[in-house]
C-alpha positions in Angstrom: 0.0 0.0 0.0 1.0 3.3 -1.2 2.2 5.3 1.9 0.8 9.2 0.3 -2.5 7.3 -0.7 -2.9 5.7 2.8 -2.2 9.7 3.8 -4.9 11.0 1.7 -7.6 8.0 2.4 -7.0 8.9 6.2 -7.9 12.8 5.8 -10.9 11.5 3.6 -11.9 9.4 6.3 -11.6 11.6 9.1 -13.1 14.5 7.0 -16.2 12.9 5.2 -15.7 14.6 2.1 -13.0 14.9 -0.8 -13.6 18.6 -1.2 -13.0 18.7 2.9 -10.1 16.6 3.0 -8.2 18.4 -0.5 -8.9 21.7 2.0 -6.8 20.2 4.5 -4.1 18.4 2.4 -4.1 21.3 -0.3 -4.7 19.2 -2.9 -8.1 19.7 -5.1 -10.8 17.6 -5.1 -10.4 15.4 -8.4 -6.5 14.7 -7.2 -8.5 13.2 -3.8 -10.8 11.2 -5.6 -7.9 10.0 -8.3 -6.0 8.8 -5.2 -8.7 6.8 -3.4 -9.7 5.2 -6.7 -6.4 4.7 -7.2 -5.8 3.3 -3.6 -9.3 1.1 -3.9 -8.4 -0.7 -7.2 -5.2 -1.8 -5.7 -6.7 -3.1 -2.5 -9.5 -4.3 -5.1 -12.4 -3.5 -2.3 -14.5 -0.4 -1.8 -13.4 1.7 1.0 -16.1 4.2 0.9 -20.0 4.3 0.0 -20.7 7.4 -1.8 -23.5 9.5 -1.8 -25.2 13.1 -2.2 -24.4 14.0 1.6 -21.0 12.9 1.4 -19.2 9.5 2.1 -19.5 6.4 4.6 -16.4 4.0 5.3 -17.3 0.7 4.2 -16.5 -2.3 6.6 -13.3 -2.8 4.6 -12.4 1.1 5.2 -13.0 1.1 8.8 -11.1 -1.9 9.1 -8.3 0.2 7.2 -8.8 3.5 9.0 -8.5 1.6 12.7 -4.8 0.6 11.5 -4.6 3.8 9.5 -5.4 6.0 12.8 -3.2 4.2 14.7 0.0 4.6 12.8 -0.3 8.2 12.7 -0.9 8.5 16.1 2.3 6.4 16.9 3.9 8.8 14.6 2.6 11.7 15.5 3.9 10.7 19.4 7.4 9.3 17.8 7.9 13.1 16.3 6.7 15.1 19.7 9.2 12.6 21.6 12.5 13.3 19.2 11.7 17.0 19.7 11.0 16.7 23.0 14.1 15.4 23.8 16.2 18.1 22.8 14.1 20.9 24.4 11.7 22.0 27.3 8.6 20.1 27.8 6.4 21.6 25.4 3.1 20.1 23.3 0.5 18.3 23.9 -0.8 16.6 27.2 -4.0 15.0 27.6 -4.7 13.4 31.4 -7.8 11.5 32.1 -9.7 11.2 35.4 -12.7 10.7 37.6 -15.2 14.0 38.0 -14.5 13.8 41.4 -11.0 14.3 41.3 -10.6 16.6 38.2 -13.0 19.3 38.8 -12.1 19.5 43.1 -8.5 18.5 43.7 -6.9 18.8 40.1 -8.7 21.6 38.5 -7.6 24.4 40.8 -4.2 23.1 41.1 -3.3 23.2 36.9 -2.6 27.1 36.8 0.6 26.5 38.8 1.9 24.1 36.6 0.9 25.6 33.8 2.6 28.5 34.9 6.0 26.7 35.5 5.2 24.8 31.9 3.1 26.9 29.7 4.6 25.4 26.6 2.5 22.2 27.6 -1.2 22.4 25.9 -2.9 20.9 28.5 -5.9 18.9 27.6 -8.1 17.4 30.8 -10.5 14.5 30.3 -12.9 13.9 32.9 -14.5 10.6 32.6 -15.6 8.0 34.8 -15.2 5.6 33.0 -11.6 4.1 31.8 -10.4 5.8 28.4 -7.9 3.2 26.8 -4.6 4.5 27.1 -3.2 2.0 25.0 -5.2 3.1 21.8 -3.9 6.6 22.5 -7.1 8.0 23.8 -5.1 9.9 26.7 -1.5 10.3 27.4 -2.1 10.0 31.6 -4.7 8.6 33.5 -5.0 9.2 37.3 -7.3 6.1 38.1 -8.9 4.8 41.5 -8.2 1.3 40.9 -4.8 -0.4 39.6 -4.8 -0.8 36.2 -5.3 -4.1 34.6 -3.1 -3.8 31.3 0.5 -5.6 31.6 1.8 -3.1 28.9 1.3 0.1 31.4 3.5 2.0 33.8 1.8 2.8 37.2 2.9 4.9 40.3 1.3 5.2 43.3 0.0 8.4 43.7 -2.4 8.5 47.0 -4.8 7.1 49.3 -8.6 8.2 49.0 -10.2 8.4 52.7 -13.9 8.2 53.0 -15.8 10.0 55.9 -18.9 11.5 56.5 -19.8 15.1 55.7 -22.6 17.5 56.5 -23.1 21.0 56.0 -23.1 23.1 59.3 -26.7 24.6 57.7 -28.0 21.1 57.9 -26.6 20.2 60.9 -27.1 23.4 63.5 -31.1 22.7 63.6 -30.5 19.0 63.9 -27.2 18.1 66.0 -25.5 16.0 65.7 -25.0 12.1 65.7 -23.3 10.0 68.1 -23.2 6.8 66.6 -23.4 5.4 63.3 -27.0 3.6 64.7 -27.9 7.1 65.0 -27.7 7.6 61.7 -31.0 6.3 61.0 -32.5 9.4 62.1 -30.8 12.0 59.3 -31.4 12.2 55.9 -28.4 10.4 54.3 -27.2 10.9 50.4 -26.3 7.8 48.6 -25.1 6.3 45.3 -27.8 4.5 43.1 -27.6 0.7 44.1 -27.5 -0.4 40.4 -25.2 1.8 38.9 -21.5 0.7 39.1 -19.2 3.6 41.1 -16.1 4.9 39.6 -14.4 4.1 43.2 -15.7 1.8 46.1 -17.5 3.6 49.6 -19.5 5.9 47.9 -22.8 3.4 49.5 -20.5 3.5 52.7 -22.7 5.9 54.5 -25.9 3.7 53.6 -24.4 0.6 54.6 -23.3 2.1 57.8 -27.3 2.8 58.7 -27.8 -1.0 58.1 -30.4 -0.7 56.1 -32.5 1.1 58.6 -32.6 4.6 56.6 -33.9 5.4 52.9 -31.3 7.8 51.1 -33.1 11.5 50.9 -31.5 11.4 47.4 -29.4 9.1 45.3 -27.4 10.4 43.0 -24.5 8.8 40.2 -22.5 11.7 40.4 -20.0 12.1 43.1 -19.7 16.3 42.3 -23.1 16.2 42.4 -23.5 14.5 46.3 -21.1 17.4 47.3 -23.4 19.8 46.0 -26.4 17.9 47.9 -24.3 17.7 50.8 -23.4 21.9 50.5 -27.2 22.7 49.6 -27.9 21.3 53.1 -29.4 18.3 52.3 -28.2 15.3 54.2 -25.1 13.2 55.5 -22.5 11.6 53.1 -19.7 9.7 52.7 -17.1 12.0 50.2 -13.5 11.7 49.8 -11.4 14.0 51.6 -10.1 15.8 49.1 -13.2 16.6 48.0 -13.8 18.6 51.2 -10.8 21.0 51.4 -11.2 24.1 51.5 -15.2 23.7 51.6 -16.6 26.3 53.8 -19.4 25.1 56.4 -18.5 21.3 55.6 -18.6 19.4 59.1 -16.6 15.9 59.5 -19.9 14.0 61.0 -18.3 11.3 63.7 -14.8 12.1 62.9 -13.7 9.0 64.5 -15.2 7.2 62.4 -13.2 6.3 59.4 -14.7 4.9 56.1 -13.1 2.5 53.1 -9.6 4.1 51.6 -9.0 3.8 48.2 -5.8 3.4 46.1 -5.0 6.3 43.4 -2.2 5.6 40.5 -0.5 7.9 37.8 -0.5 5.7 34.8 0.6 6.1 31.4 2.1 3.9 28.4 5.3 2.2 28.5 6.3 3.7 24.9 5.8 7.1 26.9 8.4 6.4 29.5 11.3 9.0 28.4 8.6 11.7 27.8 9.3 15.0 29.7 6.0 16.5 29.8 4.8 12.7 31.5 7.8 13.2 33.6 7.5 16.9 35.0 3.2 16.2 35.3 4.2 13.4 37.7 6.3 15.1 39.9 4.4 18.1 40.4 1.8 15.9 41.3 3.2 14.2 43.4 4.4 17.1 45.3 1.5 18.5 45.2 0.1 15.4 46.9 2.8 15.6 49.5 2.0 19.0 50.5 -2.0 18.4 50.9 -3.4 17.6 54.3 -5.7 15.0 54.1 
């Protein structure tokens, strides 16, 4: 297969169009359509279906596109590491991570190291669920639960306490409880029972009630139960990051600790001499070190 028609049948796949990918490549339309009939004969299968609205990948062109987007992304990488060896960290960085932890403990932390590294354009990806670093969806992920994958590098990056929170709002016309039995009598916030959490303990303040209590609200959102929680609503179990820096939010039996869960830095072994994976982990990782939870 002919390397410049492979180019060309990529930006016609990713574009839709011939007119839309010649824009891109700056080549005109008829040399774009010359090149994939060209590519298509060779191949001897159809790689697009062609109508008025523009074109759909046949099975045979996705299958070719899968292998197609892949190499250029391996390329694409290859080039940003043999620059990036020779200067600053600079270019692109895309991290994945839970909700939780991007948008309360990361989020307000990425102007300093932006600040100490703005050549890096810093993508964030917030996502509960796990994007396939393998296949290039993200360069980093900060995960809850050790990666599975043999071909991954992981670091241990923290441990997630649970305890119970209330807002002082909810609490001062209440009091307080003494005991987790007591518990029965507040209005609790829980996770919905048959939805799969992005980290374990989130149900931890239910269980705790023994079954004795019905959650005021149930919600598969772990932003969003902080929000209950700081509209006044009820008593849950959060992270302790979650909580810094909250104003009004009250540890509820503070000797009482919850489940603790495991946090990793991850990222691809092909990644390993990358400076811009390197300097993200030791900021964080210093950043880590200097929180007090």
């Amino acid at each position: 297969m002919d390397w410049d028609k492979l180019r060309v049948f990529h930006a016609v796949a990713e574009a839709g169009s011939f007119t839309h990918a010649g824009e891109s490549l700056n080549l005109s339309q008829s040399a774009v359509s010359r090149q994939i009939s060209a590519l298509e004969e060779s191949l001897n299968v159809p790689l697009f279906h062609r109508h008025a609205r523009g074109l759909i990948l046949t099975e045979q062109g996705e299958m070719l596109n899968r292998t197609v987007r892949d190499v250029f992304a391996k390329l694409a990488m290859t080039e940003a590491m043999l620059i990036e060896s020779k200067e600053s960290p600079k270019g692109p960085l895309r991290v994945t991570t839970t909700l939780a932890f991007g948008s309360t403990w990361l989020t307000p932390r990425l102007n300093e190291f932006l600040s100490i590294h703005p050549e890096i354009e810093l993508t964030l990806l917030l996502d509960d669920s796990e994007l396939d670093l393998g296949m290039r969806e993200a360069d980093i992920a900060i995960r809850m639960t050790a990666p599975r994958q043999p071909d991954l590098i992981q670091r241990h990056l923290m441990t997630v306490r649970f305890h119970l929170y209330a807002h002082q709002s909810y609490l001062e016309p209440r009091g307080h409880p003494k005991s987790l039995e007591e518990l029965k009598d507040f209005d609790v916030i829980g996770y919905p029972e048959h939805v799969r959490p992005p980290v374990p303990g989130l149900n931890w303040v239910v269980e705790a009630c023994g079954g004795k209590t019905r959650p005021v609200l149930r919600v598969n959102n772990v932003y969003a139960i902080l929000r209950a929680v700081q509209g006044g609503l009820g008593i849950a179990a959060l992270p302790d990051y979650m909580t810094e820096g909250c104003e009004g939010m009250v540890r509820v039996l503070p000797e009482t600790n919850g489940p603790e869960v495991e946090s990793y830095f991850v990222y691809a072994e092909e990644l390993r001499h990358s400076k811009r994976i390197a300097v993200f982990r030791d900021f964080l990782v210093r950043k880590v070190a200097e929180a007090r939870f």
